[in-house]
C-alpha positions in Angstrom: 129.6 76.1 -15.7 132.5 78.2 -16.1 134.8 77.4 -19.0 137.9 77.9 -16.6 137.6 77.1 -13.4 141.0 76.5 -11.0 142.5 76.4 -7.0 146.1 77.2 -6.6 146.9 76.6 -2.0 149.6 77.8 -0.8 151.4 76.5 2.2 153.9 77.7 4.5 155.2 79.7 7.4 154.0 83.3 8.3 157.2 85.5 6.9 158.0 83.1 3.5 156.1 85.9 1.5 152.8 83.8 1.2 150.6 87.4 0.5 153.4 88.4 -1.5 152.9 85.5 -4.2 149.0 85.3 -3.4 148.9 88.8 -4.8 151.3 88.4 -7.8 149.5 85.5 -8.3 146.0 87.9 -8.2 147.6 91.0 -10.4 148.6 88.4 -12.7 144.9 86.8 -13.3 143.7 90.7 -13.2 146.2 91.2 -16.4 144.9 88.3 -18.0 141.6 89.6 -17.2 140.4 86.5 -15.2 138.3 86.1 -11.7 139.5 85.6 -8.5 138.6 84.8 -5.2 140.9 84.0 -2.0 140.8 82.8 1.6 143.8 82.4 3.9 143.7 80.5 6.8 146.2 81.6 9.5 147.2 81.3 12.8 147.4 84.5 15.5 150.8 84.0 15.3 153.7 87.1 14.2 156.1 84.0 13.6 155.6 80.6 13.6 152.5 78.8 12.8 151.2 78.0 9.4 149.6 79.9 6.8 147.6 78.2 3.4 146.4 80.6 1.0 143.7 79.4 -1.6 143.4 81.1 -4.6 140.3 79.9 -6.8 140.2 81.3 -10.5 137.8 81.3 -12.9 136.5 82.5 -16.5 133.9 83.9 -14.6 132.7 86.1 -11.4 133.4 83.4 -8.1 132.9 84.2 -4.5 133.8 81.8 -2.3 137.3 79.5 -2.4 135.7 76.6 -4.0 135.8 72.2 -3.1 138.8 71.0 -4.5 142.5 71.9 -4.8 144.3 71.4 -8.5 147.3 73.2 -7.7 149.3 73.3 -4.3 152.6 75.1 -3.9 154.5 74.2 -0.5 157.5 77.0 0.8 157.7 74.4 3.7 157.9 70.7 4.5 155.1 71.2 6.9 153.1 72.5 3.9 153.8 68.9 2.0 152.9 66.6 5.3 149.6 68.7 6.4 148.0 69.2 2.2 149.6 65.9 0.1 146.2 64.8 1.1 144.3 68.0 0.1 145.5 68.2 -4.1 142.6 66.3 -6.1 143.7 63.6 -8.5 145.3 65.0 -11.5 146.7 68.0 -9.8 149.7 69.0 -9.2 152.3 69.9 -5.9 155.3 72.1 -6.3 157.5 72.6 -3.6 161.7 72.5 -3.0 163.3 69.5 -3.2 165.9 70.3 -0.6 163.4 70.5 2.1 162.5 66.5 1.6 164.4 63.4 2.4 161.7 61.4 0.6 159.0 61.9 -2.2 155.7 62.9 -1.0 153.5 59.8 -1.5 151.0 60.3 -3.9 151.0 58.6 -7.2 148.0 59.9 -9.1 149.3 63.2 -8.8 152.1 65.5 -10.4 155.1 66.1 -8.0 157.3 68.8 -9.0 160.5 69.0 -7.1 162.5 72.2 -7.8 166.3 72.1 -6.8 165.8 75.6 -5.4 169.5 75.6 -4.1 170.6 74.9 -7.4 168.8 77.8 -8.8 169.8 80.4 -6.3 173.7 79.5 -5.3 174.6 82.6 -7.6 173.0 85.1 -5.0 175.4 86.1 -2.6 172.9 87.8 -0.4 171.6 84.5 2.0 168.8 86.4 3.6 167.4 87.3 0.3 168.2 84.0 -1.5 165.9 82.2 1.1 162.9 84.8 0.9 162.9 84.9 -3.0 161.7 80.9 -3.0 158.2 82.2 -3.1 159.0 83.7 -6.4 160.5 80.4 -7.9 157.7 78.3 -6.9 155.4 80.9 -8.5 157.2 81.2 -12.0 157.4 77.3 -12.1 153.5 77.1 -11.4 153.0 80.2 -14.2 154.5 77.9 -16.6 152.2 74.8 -15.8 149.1 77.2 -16.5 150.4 78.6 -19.5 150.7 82.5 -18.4 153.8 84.5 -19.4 156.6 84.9 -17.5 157.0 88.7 -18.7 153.6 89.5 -16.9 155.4 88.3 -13.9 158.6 90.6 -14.7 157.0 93.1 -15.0 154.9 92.9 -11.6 158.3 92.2 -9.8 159.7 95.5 -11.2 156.9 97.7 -10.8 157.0 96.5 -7.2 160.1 96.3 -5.9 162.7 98.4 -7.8 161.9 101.8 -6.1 161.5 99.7 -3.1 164.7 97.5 -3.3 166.5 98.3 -5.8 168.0 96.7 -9.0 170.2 94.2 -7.5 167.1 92.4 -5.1 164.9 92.6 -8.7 167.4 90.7 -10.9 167.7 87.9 -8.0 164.0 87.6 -8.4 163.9 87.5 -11.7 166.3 85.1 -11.7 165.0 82.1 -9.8 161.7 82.9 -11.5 163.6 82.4 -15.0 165.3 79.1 -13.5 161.9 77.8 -12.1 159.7 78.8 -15.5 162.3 76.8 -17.4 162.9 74.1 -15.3 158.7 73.1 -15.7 158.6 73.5 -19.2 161.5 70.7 -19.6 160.5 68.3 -16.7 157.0 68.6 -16.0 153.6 68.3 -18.1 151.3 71.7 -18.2 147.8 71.1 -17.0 145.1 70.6 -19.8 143.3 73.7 -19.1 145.5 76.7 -19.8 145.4 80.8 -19.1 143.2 82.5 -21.8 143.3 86.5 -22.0 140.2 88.0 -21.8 139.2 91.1 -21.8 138.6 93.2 -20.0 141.8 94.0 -18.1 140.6 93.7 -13.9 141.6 95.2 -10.8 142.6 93.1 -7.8 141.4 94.6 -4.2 140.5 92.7 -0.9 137.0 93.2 0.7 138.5 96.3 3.5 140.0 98.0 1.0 136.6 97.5 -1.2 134.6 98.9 1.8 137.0 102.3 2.1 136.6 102.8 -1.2 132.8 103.0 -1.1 133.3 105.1 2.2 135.2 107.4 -0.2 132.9 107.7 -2.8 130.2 108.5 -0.8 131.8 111.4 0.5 133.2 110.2 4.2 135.7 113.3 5.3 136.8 112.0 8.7 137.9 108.4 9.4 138.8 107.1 13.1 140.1 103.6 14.2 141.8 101.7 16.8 143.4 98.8 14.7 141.6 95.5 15.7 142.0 92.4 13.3 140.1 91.9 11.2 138.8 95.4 10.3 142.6 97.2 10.2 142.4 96.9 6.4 139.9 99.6 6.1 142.3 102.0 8.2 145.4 101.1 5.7 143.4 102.2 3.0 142.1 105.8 4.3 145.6 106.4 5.9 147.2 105.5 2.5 144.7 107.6 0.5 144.0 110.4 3.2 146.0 113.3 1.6 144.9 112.5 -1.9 141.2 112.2 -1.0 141.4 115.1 1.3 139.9 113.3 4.0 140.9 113.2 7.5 142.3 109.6 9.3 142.7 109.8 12.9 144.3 106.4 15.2 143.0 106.4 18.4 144.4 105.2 21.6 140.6 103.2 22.0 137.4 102.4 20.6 135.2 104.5 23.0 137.5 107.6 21.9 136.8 106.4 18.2 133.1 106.3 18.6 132.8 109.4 20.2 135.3 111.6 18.1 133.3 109.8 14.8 130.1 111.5 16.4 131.6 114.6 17.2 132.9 114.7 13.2 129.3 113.9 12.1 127.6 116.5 14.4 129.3 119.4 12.5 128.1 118.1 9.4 130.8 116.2 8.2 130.5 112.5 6.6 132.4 110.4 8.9 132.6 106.6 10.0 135.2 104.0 11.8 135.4 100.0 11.3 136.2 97.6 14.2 135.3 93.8 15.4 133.1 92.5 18.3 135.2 93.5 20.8 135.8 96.9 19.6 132.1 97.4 19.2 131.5 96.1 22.6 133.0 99.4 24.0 131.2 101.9 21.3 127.8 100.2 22.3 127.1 103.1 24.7 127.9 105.9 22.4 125.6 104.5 19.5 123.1 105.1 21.4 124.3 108.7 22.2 124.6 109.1 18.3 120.6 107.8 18.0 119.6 110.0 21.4 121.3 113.2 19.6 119.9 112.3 15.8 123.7 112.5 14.4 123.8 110.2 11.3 126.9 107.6 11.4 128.7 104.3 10.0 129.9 101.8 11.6 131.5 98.6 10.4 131.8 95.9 12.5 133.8 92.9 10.9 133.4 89.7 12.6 135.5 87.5 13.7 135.5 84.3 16.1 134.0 84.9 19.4 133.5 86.0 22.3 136.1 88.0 24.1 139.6 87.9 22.4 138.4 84.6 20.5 139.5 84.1 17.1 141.6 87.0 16.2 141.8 85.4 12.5 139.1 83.4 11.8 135.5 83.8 11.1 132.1 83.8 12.0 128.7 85.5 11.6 128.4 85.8 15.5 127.4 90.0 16.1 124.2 89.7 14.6 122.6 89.9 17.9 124.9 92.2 19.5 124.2 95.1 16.8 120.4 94.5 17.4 121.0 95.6 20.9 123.6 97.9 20.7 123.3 100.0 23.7 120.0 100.5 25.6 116.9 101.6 24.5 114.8 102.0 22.0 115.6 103.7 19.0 116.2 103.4 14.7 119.2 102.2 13.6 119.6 100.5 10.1 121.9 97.0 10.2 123.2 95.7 6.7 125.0 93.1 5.5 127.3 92.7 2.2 126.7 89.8 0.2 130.2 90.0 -1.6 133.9 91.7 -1.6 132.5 94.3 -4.4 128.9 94.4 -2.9 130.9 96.2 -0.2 132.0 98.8 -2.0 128.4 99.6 -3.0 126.4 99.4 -0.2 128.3 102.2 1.7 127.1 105.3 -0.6 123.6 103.3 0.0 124.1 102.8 4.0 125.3 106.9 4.6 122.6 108.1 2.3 119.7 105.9 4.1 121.8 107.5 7.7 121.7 110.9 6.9 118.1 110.9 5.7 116.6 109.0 8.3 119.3 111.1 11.5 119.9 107.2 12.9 123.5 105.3 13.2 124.0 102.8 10.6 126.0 99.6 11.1 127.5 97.2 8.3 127.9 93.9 9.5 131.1 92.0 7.4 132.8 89.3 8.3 136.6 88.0 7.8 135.9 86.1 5.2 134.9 89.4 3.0 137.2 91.8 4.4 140.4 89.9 4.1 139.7 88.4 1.2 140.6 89.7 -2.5 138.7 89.6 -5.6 139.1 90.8 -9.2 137.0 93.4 -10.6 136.3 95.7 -13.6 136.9 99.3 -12.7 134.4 100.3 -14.9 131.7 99.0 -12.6 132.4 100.8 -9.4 130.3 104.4 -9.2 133.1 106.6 -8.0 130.3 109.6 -8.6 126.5 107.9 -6.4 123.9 109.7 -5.7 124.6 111.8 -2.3 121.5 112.1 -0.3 122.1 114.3 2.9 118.6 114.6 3.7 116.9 117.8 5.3 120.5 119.1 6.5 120.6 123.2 7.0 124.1 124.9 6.3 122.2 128.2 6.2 120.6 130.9 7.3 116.5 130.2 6.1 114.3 133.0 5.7 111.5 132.2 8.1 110.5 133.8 11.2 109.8 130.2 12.7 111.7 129.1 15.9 114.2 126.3 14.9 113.5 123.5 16.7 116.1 120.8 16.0 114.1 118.3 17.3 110.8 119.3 15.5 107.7 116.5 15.7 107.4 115.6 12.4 104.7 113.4 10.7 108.1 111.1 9.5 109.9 111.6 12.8 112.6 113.5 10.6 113.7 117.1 11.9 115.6 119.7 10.1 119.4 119.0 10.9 121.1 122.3 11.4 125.1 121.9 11.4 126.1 124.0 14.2 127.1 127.8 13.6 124.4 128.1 11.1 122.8 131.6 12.0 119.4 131.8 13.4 119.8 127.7 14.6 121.1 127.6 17.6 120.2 124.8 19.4 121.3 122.0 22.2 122.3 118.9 21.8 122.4 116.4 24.6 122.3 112.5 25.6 119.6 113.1 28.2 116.1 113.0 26.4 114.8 116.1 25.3 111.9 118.1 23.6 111.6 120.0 20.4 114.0 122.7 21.2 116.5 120.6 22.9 115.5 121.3 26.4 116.2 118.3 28.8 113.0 116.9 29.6 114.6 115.9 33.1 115.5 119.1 33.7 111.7 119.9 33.9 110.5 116.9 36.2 110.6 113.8 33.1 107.5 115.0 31.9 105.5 111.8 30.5 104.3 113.4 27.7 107.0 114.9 25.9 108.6 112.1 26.5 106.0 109.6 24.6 106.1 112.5 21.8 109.9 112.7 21.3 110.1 108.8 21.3 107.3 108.2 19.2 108.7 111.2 16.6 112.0 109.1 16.9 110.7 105.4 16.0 108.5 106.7 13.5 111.7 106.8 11.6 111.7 103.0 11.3 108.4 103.3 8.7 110.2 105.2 6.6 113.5 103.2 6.7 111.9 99.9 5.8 109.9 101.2 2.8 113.2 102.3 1.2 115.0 98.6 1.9 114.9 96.3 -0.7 113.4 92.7 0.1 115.5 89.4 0.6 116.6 88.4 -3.1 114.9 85.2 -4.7 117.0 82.9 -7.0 115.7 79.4 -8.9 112.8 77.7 -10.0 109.6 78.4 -7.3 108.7 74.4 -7.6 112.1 73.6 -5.8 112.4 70.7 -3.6 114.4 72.9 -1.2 115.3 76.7 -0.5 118.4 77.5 1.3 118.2 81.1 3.1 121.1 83.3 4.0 122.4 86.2 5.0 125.6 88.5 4.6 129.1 86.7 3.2 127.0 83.2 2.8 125.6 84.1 -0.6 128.0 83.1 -3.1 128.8 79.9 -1.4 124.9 79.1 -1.0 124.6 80.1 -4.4 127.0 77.4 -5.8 125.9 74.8 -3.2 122.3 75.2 -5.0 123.9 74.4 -8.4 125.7 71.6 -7.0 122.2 70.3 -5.8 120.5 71.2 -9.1 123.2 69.5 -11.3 122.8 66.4 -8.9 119.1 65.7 -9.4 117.7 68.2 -6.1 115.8 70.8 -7.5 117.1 73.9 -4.9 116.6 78.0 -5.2 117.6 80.5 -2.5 116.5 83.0 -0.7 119.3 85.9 0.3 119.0 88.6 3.1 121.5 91.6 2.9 119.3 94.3 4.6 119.1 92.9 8.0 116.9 95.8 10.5 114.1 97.0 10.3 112.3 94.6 8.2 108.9 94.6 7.0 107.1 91.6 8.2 104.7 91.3 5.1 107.3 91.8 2.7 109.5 89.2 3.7 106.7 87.1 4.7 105.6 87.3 1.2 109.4 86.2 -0.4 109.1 83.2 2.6 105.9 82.2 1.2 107.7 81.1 -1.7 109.7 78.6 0.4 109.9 74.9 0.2 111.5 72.7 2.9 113.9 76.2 4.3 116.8 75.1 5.6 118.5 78.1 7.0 122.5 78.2 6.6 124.5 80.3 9.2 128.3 80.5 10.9 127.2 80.7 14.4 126.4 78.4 16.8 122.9 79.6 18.0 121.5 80.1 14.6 121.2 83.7 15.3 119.4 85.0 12.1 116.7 81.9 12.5 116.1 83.5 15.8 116.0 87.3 14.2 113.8 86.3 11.6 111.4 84.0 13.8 110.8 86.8 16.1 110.3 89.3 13.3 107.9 87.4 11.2 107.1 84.3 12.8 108.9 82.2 9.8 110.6 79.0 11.1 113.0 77.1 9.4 112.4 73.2 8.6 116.4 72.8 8.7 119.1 74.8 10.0 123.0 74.4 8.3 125.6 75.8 10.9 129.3 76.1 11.2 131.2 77.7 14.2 134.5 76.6 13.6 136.5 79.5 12.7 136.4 78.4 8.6 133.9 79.2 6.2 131.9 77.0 4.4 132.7 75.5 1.2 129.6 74.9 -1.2 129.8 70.8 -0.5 129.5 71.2 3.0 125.9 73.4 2.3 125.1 70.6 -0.4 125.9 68.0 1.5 123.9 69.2 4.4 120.7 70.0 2.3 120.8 66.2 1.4 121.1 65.3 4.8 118.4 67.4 6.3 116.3 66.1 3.5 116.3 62.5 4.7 114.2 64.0 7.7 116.6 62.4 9.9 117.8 65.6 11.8 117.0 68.9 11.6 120.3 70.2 12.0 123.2 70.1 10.3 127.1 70.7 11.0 130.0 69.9 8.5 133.0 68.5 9.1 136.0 70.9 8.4 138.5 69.0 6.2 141.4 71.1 5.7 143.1 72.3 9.1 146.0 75.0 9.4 
């Protein structure tokens, strides 16, 4: 159990500055050197709607936005009327007193009424005495958990002074000064308080984690059409591009994103793009082209509500089945999934060196719930130097008097990859099938043979891929009434949904997938085996990873936990569940979503 351990919501209207004071909020934990983890719920709205951002801090690592609510801060009335009913006894609200007629009624909790007009009638500028209430309500909730307003000062100047200018600075700091006061004379601090520890973190959302990894692991060229939720990785590279030296192209499509990603990766150039379902939808085609002509690539997909246009901003682990069959045919491809914001930023060095070894595209399946959420982290953990693995890859001439053969039947279906203008390699590369040297087997009359050979060279890839994947992760006792399994963003939720059952009397472990395809049958067999009543937890609707795994290996589930409804779960839902399922009443399982936006 952590030693600190606390949600701050916030509630308002998309354009009060709701990131703005998530993120102070973040780089103030990071200064104080504390965890964080955050989910924002939000409408696909440019104005209008209503956004609430959770923040959930913590003494130690978290990932996933936690059960219950200590601390809400409400920019609107709506904010007050939707979430009174949200803030767990003993918490807190803050919000502006001017937007109320009435008290919110709730009397086993704190309710913290600035006078925000008060506070802000010496700012002549209206526009920019309304925005700033954001930075009031923050400075008033600082005080109640014992931070420093200085930390806070000096966030506002490092961020808006070259930006802004003096004059917008000093109004923030102003209200902030009013609002820190104003608790620390009318309103009691809650028992728990901020503690520095070291060290120092950073503060990064799960896109920006992903681009990161791209980056150290070497990726030159970056392409993207912007589609929600993946348009975070595309901020990043374009913000970074001249620094990293590494080229960002915006297309006017995804099929022209796919192809000039190949094109990038054919002359030997680490290279990749990031999109959704929809976007993948249209680069389906030209995955396979990549697998036909051997070129190594990285795609992320980042899910998001489907099908079609669906959710734009919520979530769901609903692609699992489209990457399986992206495009026609058969051919390798390697499909993995991130179990965390920072796990992100890891498993790309590992997904582009597994690609450029094995000549197959490589797809990373997120989810909105990573991408667009933030974390903190210790620099000092992330590799920016990994282990680059480009596999047999020819920039040069060879002395041999041996024909090149690009596509040369190996005994591990892997051909030297000459980058093109290497001397002495010249060679074709084409989308129809081919043989050894290239040549279209169609343009010979689709011989049968050479066909079987080059498809059999290409699929013996697979064998090698799988012996270099690591097996599912096993947590908890092995004499446990109950296993939950997951895969992808699920893990640290699942995770604290097993402690939740543990510390309740149900003995539970878990069993985590982050390697998705190609999986070895007897080596996850063997992890399955050490299984007891598997209940298998999922956002879909189809339970689309009991259906992967059942066909792969033959395992089936005793229980299934599913949630479609554009939120993620929260580890009572999983708990509750696993109780549920336990009674031997059902065999399925689907919470009920308590806090709507």
């Amino acid at each position: 159990m952590a030693k600190y351990d606390f949600v701050v919501a916030v509630g308002g209207a998309p354009g009060q500055g709701i990131e703005t004071l998530g993120k102070s909020l973040g780089q103030i934990c990071a200064r104080y050197g504390l965890y964080v983890y955050t989910y924002s719920a939000y409408q696909s709205l440019i104005r209008g709607g209503h956004t609430f951002l959770t923040i959930r801090i913590s003494s130690e690592p978290v990932e996933n936005h936690g059960d219950e609510i200590d601390l809400i801060i409400a920019l609107d009335r709506d904010s007050i009327e939707k979430h009174v009913p949200h803030v767990k006894p003993g918490g807190a609200l803050i919000y502006n007193i001017d937007d109320v007629k009435q008290e919110p009624e709730r009397d086993d909790i704190q309710l913290c009424g600035i006078p925000y007009k008060k506070f802000s009638s010496g700012i002549e500028d209206r526009k920019l005495q309304k925005t700033i209430l954001n930075t009031c309500l923050l400075a008033t909730a600082m005080n109640m958990v014992g931070a420093d307003l200085k930390v806070l000062e000096e966030i506002i100047i490092s961020a808006l002074l070259k930006r802004k200018g003096q004059e917008v600075v000093d109004a923030n700091i102003t209200v902030a000064t009013a609002g820190y006061e104003h608790a620390a004379e009318h309103f009691t601090g809650f028992d728990a308080q901020f503690e520095k520890q070291e060290p120092p973190l950073a503060f990064v959302d799960g896109n920006s984690a992903m681009a990161m990894g791209g980056a150290a692991a070497g990726v030159k060229f970056y392409c993207a059409y912007p589609m929600s939720p993946s348009t975070g990785v595309l901020h990043w590279m374009a913000a970074n591009a001249r620094n990293l030296n590494i080229m960002v192209r915006q297309c006017e499509d995804e099929i022209s994103v796919i192809n000039m990603v190949i094109g990038a990766a054919h002359v030997g150039c680490r290279a990749m793009c990031a999109t959704s379902g929809g976007g993948f939808a249209l680069m389906s085609e030209a995955i396979g082209s990549a697998a036909m002509m051997e070129i190594p690539i990285v795609v992320i997909n980042v899910q998001r509500g489907g099908p079609s246009t669906g959710l734009p901003t919520k979530t769901e682990q609903g692609d699992l089945w489209q990457l399986l069959g992206a495009s026609q045919g058969d051919f390798p491809k390697i499909i993995v999934a991130p179990t965390s914001i920072m796990d992100g930023f890891h498993t790309m060095p590992e997904i582009f060196n597994l690609v450029d070894k094995f000549q197959c595209p490589g797809m990373v399946l997120s989810d909105l719930t990573l991408s667009m959420g933030f974390t903190t982290f210790d620099p000092e953990t992330l590799n920016w130097q990994p282990e680059i693995d480009r596999g047999e890859y020819i920039t040069e001439l060879d002395q041999t008097d041996e024909e090149y053969l690009r596509y040369k039947i190996t005994d591990s279906g892997v051909s030297p990859r000459a980058i093109p203008g290497t001397p002495g390699h010249v060679h074709v590369v084409a989308t129809d099938d081919h043989d050894e040297d290239g040549g279209l087997i169609s343009d010979e009359f689709t011989n049968p043979h050479k066909r079987r050979d080059i498809m059999e060279k290409r699929q013996r890839k697979m064998e090698g891929i799988v012996k270099l994947l690591p097996p599912p992760t096993f947590e908890g006792p092995e004499d446990a009434e109950i296993t939950l399994i997951g895969w992808g963003s699920t893990k640290g939720v699942i995770n604290e949904a097993v402690q939740l059952l543990n510390d309740a009397g149900t003995t539970a472990n878990q069993i985590h997938f982050k390697w998705l395809y190609p999986i070895d049958e007897d080596t996850i067999n063997a992890v399955l085996e050490k299984a007891t009543n598997p209940i298998i937890v999922e956002c879909n609707y189809t339970g689309q990873f009991a259906r992967f795994l059942r066909s792969e290996t033959g395992f089936k589930a005793d229980g299934h936990i599913r949630k479609y409804d554009g939120e993620p779960f929260m580890p009572h839902h999983i708990a509750d569940g696993a109780r549920e399922l336990l009674k031997g009443k059902t065999d399925l399982y689907v919470p009920y979503q308590e806090i709507v936006v």
